[in-house]
KOLZA-891949 format. One record per atom (N, C-alpha, C): x, y, z; atom name. Coordinates in steps of 0.001 Angstrom, whole numbers, always signed. Example, Ala and Ser with C-alpha at 12.3 -4.5 7.8 and 13.67 -1.06 7.14 Angstrom:
<recs>
<<+13190,-5690,+7800>,"N">
<<+12300,-4500,+7800>,"CA">
<<+13200,-3300,+7800>,"C">
<<+12850,-2250,+7080>,"N">
<<+13670,-1060,+7140>,"CA">
<<+12900,+30,+7870>,"C">
</recs>
This chain:
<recs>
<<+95589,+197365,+76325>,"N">
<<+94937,+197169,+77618>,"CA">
<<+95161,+195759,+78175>,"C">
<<+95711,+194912,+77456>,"N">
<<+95950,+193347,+77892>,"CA">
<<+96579,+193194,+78951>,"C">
<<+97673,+194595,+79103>,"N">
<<+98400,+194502,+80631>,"CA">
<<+97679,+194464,+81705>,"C">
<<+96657,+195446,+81560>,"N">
<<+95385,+196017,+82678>,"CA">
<<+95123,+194907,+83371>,"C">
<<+94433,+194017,+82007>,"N">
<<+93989,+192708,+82300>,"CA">
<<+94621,+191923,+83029>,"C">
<<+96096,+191479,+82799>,"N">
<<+97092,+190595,+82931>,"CA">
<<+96968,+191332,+84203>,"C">
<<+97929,+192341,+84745>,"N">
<<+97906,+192754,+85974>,"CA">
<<+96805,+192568,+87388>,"C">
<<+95402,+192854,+86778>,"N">
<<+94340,+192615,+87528>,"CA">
<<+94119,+191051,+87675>,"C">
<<+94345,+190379,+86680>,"N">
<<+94457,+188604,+86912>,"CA">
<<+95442,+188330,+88317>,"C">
<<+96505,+189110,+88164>,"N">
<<+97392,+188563,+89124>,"CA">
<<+97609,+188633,+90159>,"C">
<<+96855,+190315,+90651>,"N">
<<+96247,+190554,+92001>,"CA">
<<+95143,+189908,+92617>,"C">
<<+94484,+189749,+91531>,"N">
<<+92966,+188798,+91814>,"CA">
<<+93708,+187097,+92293>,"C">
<<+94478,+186528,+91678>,"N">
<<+94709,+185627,+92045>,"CA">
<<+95998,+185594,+93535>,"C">
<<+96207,+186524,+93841>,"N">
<<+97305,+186459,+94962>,"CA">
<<+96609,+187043,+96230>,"C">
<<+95162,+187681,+96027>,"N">
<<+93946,+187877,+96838>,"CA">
<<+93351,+186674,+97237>,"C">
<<+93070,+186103,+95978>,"N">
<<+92256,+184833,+96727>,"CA">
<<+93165,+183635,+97155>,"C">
<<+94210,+183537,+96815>,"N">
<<+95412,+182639,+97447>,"CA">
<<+95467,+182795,+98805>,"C">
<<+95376,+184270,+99165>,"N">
<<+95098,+184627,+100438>,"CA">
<<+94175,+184392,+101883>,"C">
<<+93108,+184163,+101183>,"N">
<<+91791,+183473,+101424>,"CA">
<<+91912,+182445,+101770>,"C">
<<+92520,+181760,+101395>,"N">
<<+92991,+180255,+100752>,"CA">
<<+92034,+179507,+99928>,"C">
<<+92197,+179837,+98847>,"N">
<<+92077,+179438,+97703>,"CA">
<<+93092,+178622,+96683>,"C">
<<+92427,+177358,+96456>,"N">
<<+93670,+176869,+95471>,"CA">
<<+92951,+177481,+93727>,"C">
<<+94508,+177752,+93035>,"N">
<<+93519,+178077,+91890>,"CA">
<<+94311,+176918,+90990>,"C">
<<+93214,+176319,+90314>,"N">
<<+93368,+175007,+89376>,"CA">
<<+94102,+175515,+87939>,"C">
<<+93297,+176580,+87694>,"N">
<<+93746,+177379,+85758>,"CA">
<<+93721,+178476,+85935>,"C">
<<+94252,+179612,+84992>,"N">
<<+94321,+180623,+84858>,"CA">
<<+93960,+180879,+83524>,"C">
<<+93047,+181503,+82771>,"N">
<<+92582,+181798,+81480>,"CA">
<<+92415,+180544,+80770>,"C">
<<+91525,+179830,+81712>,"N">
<<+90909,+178671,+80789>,"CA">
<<+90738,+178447,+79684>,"C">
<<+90291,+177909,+79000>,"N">
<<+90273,+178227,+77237>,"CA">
<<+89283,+176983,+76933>,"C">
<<+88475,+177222,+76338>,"N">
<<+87323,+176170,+75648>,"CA">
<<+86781,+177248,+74001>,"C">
<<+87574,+176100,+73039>,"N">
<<+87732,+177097,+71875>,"CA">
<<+87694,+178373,+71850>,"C">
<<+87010,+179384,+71555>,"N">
<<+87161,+180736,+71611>,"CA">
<<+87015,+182146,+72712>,"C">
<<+86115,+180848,+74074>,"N">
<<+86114,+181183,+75474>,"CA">
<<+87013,+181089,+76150>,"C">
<<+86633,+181914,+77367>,"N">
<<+87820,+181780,+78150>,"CA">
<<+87216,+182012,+79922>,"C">
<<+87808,+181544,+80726>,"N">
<<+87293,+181818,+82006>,"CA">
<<+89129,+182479,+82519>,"C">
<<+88634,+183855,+83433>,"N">
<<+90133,+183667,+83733>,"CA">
<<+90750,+183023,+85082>,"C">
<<+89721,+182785,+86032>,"N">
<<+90454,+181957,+86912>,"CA">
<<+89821,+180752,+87801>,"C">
<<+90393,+179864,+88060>,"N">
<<+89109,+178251,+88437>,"CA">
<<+90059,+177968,+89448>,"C">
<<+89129,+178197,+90089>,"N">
<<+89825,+177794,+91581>,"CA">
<<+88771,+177075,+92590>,"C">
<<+89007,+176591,+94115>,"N">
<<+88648,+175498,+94626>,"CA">
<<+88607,+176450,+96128>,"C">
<<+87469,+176217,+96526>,"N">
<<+87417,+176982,+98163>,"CA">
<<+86366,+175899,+98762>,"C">
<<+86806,+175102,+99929>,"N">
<<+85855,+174590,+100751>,"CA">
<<+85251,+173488,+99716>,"C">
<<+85579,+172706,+99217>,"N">
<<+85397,+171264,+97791>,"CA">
<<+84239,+172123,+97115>,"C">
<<+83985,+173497,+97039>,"N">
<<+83521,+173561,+95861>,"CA">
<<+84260,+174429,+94723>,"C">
<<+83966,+174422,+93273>,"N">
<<+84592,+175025,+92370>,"CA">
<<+84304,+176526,+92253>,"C">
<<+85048,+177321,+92050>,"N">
<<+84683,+178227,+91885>,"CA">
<<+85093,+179234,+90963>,"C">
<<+84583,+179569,+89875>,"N">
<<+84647,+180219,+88132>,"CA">
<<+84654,+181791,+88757>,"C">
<<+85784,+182598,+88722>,"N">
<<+86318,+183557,+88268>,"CA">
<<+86604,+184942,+87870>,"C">
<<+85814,+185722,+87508>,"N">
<<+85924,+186162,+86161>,"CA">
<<+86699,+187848,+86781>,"C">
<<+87382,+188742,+86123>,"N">
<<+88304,+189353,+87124>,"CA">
<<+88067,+190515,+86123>,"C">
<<+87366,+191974,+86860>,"N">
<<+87246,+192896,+85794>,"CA">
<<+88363,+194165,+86792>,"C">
<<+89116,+194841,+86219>,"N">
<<+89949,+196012,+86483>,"CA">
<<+89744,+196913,+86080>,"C">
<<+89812,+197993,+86060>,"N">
<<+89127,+199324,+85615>,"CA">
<<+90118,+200516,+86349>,"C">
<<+90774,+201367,+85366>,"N">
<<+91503,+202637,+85992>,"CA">
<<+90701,+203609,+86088>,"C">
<<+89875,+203841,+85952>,"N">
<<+88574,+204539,+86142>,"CA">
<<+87832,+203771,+86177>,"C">
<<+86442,+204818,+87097>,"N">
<<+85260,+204700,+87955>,"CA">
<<+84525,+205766,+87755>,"C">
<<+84446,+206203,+86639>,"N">
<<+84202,+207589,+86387>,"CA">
<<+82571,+207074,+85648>,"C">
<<+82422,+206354,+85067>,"N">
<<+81198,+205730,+84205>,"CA">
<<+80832,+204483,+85033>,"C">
<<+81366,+203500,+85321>,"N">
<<+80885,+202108,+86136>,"CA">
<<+81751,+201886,+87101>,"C">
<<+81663,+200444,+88172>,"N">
<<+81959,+200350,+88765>,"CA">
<<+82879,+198591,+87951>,"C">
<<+83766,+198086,+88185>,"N">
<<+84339,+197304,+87305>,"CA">
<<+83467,+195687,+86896>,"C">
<<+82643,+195448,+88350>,"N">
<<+81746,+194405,+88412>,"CA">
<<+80739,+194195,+86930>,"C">
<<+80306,+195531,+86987>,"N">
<<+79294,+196081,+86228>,"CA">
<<+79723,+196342,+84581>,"C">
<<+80574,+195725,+84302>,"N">
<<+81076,+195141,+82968>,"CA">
<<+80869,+193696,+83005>,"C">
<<+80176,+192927,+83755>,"N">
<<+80493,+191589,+83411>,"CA">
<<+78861,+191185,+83350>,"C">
<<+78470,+191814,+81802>,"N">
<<+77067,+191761,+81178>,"CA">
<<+76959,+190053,+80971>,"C">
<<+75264,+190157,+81391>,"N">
<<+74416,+188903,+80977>,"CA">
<<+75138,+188152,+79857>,"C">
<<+75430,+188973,+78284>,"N">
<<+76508,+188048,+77432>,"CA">
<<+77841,+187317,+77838>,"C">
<<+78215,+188265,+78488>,"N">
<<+79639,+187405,+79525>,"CA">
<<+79266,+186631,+80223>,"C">
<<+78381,+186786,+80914>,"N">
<<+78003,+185745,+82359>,"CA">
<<+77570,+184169,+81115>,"C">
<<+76759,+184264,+80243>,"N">
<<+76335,+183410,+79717>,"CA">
<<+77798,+182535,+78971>,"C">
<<+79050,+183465,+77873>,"N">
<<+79921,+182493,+77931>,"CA">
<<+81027,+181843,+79016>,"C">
<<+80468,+182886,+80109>,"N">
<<+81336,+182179,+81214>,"CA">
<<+80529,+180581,+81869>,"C">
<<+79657,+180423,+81132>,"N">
<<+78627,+179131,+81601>,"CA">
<<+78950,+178366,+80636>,"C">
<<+78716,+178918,+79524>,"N">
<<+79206,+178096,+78681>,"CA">
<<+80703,+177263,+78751>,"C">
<<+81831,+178053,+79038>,"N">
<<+83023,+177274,+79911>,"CA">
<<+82890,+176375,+80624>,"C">
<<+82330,+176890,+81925>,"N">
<<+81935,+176033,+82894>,"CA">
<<+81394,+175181,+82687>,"C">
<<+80642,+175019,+82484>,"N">
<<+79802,+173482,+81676>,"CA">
<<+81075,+172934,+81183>,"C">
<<+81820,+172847,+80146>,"N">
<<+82869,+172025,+79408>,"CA">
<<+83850,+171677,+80733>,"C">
<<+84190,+172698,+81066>,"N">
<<+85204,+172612,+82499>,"CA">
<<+84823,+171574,+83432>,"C">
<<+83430,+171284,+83951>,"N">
<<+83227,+170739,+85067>,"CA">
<<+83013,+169268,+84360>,"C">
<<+82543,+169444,+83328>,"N">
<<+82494,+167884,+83142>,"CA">
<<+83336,+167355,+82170>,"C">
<<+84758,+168092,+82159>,"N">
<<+86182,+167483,+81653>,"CA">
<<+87118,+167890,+83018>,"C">
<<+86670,+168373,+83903>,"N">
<<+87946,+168342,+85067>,"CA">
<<+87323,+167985,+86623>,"C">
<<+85523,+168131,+86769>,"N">
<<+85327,+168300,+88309>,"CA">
<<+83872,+167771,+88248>,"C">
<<+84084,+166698,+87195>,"N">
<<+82471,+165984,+87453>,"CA">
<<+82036,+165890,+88424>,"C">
<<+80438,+165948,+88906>,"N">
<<+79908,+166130,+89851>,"CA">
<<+80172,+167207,+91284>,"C">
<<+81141,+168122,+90504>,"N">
<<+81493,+169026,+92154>,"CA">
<<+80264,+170072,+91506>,"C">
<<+80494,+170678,+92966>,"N">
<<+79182,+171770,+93109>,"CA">
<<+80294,+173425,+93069>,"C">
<<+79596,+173875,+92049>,"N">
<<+80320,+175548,+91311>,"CA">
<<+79348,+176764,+91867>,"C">
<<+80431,+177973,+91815>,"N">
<<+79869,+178818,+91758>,"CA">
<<+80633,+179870,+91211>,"C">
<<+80154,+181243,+90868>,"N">
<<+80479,+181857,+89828>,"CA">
<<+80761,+183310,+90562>,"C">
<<+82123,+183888,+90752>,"N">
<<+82975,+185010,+91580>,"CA">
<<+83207,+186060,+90819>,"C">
<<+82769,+187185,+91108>,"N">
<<+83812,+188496,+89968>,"CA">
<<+84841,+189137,+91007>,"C">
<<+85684,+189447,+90499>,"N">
<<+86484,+190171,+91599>,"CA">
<<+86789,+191612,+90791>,"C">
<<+86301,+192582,+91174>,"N">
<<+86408,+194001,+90712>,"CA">
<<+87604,+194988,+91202>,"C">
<<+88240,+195136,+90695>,"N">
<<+89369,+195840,+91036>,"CA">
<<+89330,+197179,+90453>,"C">
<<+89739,+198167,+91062>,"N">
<<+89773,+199598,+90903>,"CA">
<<+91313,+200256,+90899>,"C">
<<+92061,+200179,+90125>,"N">
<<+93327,+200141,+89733>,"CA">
<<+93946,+202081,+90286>,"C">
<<+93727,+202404,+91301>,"N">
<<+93326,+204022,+91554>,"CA">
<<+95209,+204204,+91676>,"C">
<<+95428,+205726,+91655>,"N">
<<+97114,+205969,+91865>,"CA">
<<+97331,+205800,+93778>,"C">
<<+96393,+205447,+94373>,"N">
<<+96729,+204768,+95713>,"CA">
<<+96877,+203480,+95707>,"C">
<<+96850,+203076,+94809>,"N">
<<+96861,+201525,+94849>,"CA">
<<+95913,+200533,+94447>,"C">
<<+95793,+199533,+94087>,"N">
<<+94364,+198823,+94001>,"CA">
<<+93956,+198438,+94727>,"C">
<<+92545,+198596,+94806>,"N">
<<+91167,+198460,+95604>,"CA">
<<+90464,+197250,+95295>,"C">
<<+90197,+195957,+95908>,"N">
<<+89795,+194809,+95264>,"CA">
<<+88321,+194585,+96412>,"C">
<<+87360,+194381,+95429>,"N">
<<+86235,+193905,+96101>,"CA">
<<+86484,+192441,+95720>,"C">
<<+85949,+191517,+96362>,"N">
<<+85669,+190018,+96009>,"CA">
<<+83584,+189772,+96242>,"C">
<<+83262,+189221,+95024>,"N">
<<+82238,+189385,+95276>,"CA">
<<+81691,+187520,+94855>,"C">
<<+81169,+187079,+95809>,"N">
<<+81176,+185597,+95518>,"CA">
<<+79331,+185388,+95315>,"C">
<<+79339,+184735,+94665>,"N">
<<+78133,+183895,+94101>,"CA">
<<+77339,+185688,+93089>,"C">
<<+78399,+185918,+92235>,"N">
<<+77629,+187297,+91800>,"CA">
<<+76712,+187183,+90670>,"C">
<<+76766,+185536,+89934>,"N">
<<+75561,+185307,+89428>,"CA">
<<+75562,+183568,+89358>,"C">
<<+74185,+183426,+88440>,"N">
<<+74066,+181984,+88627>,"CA">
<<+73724,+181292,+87343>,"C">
<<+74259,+180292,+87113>,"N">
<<+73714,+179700,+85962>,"CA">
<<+72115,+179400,+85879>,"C">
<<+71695,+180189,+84831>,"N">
<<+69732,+179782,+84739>,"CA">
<<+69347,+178295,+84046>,"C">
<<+68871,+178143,+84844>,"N">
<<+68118,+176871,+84583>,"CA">
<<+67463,+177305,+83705>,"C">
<<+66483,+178213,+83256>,"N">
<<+65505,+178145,+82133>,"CA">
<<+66029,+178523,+81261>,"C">
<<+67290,+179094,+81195>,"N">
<<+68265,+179371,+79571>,"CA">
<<+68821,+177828,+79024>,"C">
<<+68817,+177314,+79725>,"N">
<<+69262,+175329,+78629>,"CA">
<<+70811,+175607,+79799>,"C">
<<+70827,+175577,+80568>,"N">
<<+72309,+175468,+81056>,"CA">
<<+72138,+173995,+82138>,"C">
</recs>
């Protein structure tokens, strides 16, 4: 399934290029985490995370990117911003793609969660 992935990274990122978006990294890496795409819209940062799905038959692709994900995608972010974008102001993007035999279907969904203050972030 890594292609799925790989593939949906690359639409996701030639979508928001579109937008105009600069994207800084692609599959970030902070030891065993990973963010897959950090990009920059309007001076603020903006974290990523890109779910694809060939079926829609059980969820919708957004709806894989559980509270445990959202939390190591903070965990990134945190290391990220204060080794590449001290003091910029972030926010946190899923882009859901629906991989259908018409083609892919890309929602962009911006600010789809937030880092909690009362979890230690």
């Amino acid at each position: 399934m890594k292609n799925k992935g790989k593939y949906g990274e690359e639409l996701a990122a030639k979508h928001l290029l579109s937008k105009g978006y600069k994207i800084h990294f692609q599959n970030y890496r902070f030891g065993r985490l990973e963010v897959d795409l950090v990009c920059e819209f309007q001076n603020m940062i903006v974290i990523v995370e890109v779910k694809a799905l060939s079926s829609i038959a059980f969820k919708l692709p957004y709806e894989s990117v559980s509270k445990v994900k959202q939390k190591k995608i903070i965990q990134v972010s945190n290391h990220l911003l204060n080794e590449k974008f001290l003091n910029s102001d972030c926010r946190f993007d899923i882009v859901s793609i629906f991989l259908s035999n018409k083609g892919p279907k890309i929602e962009h969904i911006e600010d789809a969660f937030v880092a909690e203050i009362d979890e230690g972030y």
